[in-house]
Every structure is written in C-alpha cells, then in structure tokens.
Backbone as CSV, one residue per row, in Angstrom:
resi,resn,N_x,N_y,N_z,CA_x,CA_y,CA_z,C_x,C_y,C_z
1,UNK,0.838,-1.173,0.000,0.000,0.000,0.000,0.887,1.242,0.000
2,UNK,0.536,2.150,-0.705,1.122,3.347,-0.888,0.643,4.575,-0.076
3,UNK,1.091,5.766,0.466,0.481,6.477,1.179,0.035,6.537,1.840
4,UNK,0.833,5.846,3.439,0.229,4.981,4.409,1.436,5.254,5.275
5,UNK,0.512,5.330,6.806,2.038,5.176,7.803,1.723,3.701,7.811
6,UNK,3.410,2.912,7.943,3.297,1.647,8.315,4.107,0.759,9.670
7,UNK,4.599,2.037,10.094,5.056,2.033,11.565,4.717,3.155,12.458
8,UNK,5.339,3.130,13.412,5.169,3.747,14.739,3.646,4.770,14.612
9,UNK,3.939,5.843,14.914,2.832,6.827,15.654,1.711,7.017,14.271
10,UNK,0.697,6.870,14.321,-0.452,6.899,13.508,-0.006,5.807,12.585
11,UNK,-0.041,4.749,12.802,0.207,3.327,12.046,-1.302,3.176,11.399
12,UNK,-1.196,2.938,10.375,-2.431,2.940,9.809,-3.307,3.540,8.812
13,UNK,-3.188,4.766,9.018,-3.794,6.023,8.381,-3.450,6.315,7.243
14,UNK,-3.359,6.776,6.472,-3.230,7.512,5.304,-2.941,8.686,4.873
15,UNK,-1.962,9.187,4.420,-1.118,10.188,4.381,-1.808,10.422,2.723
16,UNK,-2.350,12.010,2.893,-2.722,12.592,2.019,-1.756,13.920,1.176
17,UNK,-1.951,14.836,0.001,-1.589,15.901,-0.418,-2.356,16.423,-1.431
18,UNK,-2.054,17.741,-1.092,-3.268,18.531,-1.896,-2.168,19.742,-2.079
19,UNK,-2.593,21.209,-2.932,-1.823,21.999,-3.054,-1.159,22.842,-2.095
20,UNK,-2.379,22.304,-0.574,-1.376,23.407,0.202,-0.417,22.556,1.492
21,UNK,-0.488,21.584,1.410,0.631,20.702,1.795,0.347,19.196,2.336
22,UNK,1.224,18.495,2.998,0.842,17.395,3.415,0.160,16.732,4.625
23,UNK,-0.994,16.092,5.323,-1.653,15.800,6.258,-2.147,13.880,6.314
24,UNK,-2.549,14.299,7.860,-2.699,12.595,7.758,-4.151,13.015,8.512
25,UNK,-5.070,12.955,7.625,-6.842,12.427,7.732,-7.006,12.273,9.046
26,UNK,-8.000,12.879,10.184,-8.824,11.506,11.129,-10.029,11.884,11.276
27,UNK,-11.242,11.639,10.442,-11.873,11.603,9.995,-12.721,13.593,9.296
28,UNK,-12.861,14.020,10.784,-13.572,15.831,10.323,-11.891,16.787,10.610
29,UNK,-11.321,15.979,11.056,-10.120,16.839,11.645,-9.045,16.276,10.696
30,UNK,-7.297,16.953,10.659,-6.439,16.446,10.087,-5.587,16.992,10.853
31,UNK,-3.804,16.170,10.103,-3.189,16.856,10.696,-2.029,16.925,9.931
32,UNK,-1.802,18.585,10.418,-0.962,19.258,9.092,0.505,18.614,9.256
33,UNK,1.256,18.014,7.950,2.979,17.763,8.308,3.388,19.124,7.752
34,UNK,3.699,20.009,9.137,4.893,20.930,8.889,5.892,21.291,9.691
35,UNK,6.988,22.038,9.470,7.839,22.441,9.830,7.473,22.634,11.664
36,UNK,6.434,22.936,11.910,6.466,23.281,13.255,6.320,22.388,14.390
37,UNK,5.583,20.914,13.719,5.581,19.820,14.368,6.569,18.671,13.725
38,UNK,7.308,18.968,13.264,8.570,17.774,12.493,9.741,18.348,12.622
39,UNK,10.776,17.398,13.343,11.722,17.482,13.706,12.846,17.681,12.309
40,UNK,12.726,16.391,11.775,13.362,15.999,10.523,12.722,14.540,10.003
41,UNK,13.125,15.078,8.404,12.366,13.767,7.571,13.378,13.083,6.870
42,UNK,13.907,12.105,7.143,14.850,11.155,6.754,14.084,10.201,5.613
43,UNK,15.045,10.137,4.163,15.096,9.306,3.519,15.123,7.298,4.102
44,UNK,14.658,6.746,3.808,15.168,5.325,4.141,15.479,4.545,3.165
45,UNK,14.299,4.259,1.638,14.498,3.350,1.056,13.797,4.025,-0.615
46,UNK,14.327,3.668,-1.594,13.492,3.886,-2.677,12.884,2.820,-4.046
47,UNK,11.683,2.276,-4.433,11.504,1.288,-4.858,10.927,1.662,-6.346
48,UNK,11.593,1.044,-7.238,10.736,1.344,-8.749,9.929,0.016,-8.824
49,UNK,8.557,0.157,-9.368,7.952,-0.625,-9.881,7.330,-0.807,-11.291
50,UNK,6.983,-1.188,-11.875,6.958,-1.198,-13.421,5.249,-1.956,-13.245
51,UNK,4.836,-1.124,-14.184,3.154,-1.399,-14.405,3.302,-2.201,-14.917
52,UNK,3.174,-3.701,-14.983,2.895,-4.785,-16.514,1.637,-4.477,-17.214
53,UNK,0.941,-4.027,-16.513,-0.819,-4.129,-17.412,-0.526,-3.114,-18.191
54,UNK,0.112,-1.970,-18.335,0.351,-0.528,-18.937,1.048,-1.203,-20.289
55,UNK,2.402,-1.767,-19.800,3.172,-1.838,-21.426,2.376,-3.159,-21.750
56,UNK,1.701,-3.805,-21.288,1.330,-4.949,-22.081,-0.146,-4.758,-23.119
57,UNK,-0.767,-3.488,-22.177,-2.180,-3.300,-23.249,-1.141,-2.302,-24.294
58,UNK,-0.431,-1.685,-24.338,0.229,-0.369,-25.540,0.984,-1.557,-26.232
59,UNK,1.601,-2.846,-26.043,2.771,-3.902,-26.710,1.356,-4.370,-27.711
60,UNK,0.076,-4.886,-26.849,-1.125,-5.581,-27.565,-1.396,-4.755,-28.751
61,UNK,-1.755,-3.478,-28.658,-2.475,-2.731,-29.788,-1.345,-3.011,-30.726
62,UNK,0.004,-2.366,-30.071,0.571,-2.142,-31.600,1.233,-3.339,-32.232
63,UNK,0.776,-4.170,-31.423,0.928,-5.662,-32.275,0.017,-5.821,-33.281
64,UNK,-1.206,-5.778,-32.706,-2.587,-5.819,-33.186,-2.738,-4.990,-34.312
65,UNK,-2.088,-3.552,-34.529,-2.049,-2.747,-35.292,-0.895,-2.833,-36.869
66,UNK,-0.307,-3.891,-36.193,0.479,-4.319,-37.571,2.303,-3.520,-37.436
67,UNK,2.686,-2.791,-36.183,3.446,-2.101,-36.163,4.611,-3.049,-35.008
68,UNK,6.003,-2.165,-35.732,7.148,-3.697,-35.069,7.494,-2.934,-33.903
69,UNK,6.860,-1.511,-33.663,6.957,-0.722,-32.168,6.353,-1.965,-31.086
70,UNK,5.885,-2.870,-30.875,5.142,-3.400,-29.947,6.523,-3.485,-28.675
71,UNK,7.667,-4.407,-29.271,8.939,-4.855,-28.289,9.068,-3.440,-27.422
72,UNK,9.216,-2.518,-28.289,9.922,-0.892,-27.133,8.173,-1.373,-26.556
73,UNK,7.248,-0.911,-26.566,6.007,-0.505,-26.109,5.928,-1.407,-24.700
74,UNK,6.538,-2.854,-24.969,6.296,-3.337,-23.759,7.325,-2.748,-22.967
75,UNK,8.499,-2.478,-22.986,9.690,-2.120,-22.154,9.477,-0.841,-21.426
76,UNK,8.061,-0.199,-22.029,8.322,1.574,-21.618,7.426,1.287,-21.054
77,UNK,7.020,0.048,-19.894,5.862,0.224,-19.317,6.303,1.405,-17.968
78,UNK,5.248,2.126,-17.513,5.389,3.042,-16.435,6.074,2.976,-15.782
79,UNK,7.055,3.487,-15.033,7.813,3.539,-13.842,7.087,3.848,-12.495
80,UNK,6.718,3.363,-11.975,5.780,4.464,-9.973,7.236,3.730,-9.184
81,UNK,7.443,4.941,-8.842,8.232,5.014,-7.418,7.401,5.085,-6.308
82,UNK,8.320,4.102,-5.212,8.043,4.677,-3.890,9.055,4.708,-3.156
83,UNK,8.628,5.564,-2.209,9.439,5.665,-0.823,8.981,5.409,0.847
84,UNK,10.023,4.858,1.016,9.763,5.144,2.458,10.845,5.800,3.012
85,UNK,10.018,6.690,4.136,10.425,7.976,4.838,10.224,7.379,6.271
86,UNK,10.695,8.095,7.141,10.950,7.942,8.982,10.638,10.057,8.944
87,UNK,9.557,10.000,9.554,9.098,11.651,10.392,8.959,11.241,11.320
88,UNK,10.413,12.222,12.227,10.577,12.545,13.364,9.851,13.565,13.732
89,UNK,9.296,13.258,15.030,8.439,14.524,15.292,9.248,15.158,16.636
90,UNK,8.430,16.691,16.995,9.505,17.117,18.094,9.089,16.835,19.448
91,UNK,7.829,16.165,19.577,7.671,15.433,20.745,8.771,14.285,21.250
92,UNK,9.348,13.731,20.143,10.395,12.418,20.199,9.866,11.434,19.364
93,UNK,8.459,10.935,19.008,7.839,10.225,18.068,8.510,9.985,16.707
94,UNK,7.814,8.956,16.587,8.229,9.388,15.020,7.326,8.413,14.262
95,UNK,7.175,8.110,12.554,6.021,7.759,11.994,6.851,7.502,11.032
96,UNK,6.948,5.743,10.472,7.864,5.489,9.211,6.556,5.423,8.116
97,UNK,6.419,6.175,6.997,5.487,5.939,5.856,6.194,5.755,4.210
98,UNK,4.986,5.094,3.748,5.475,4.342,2.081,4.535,5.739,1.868
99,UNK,5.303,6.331,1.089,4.558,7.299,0.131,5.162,7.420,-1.617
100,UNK,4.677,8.118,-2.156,4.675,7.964,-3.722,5.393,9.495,-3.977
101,UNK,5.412,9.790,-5.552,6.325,11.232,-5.573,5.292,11.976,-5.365
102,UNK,4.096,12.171,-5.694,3.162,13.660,-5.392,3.720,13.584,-4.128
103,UNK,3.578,12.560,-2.850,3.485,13.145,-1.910,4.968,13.959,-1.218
104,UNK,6.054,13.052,-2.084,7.456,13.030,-1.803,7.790,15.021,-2.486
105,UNK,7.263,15.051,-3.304,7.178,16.270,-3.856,6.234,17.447,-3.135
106,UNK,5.809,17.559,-2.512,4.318,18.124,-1.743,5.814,18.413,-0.543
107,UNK,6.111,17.657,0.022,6.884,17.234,1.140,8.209,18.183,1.226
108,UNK,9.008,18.173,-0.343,10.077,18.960,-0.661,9.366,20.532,-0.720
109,UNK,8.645,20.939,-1.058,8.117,22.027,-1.322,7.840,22.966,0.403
110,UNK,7.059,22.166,1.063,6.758,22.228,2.431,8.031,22.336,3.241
111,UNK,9.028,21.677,3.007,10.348,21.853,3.790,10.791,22.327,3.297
112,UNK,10.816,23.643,2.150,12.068,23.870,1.411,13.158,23.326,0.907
113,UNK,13.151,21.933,0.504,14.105,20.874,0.303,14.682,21.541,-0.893
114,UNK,14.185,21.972,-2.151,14.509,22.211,-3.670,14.115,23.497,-3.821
C-alpha cells in the first residue's frame, strides 16, 4: 500500500496531499505535516515498480495494429516510485510511511528541500 504510515505513531492512516501541503486524515479533523511539528524527515528506502498491465495493453495494440513498435512498447511500461520515509516529530515520536512522488514532492516544497 502506498500512502500509508506503516510504523510507529499513527500506524495505519493515510497520508494525504493537496496543493497546500501534506496531512494525515482523522476523519472531520487532520493533521498538518509541517515544519512546526517535524523534527526531521529522513530518507530510508526507494523502490521502482513497473506497471505490466500498462506496457502490455500499448505492446497488444501495436501488435494488433500491424506495427514492429510493440517490443519498445512493452519495455516503456510506467515507472511508480516509492518511498519510504521515517518523520521525526519534536515530541520524540516518530512515523515510518510508504509514500509515492506527489506526496514526496508536496513534502520537498513544504520543507524547502529544492
């Protein structure tokens, strides 16, 4: 699952982003990840995954279509990254989550990373 804490403090939940930054849902309420409650956000791990259903329906057509593009078509199936991150919070907590690039990007923006 993607976009999810999957350890420590709010294990469970779902880590959202929208344009004005990043939060974790509980149900009428949320709660904002910023600078004022996060210590530091440590990198841990980064994973590429490759869509098969993506290059295999674009490999089908242009098979189907009579064209010798099919071989690249399967190879360029999608790339989705993920990550997992460790947020330290400044209570001492902390919350390890699998998130994706919107959110990894949402995240850099919010910390001034780039």
């Amino acid at each position: 699952m993607v976009n999810v804490v999957s350890a420590g403090r709010f294990k469970g939940k779902r880590i959202k982003a929208d344009c004005e930054g990043v939060f974790i849902p509980f149900g009428r309420e949320h709660l904002d990840i910023t600078p004022e409650i996060v210590d530091h956000i440590r990198m841990m791990s980064m994973t590429q995954n490759r869509s098969f259903l993506s290059g295999f329906l674009r490999g089908f057509f242009s098979k189907w279509l009579g064209s010798t593009a099919w071989l690249s078509a399967i190879q360029s199936a999608q790339g989705k990254s993920q990550f997992r991150i460790r947020i330290a919070y400044r209570d001492g907590t902390a919350s390890v989550c699998v998130i994706d690039d919107c959110v990894l990007d949402q995240l850099a923006v919010t910390f001034d990373l780039i």
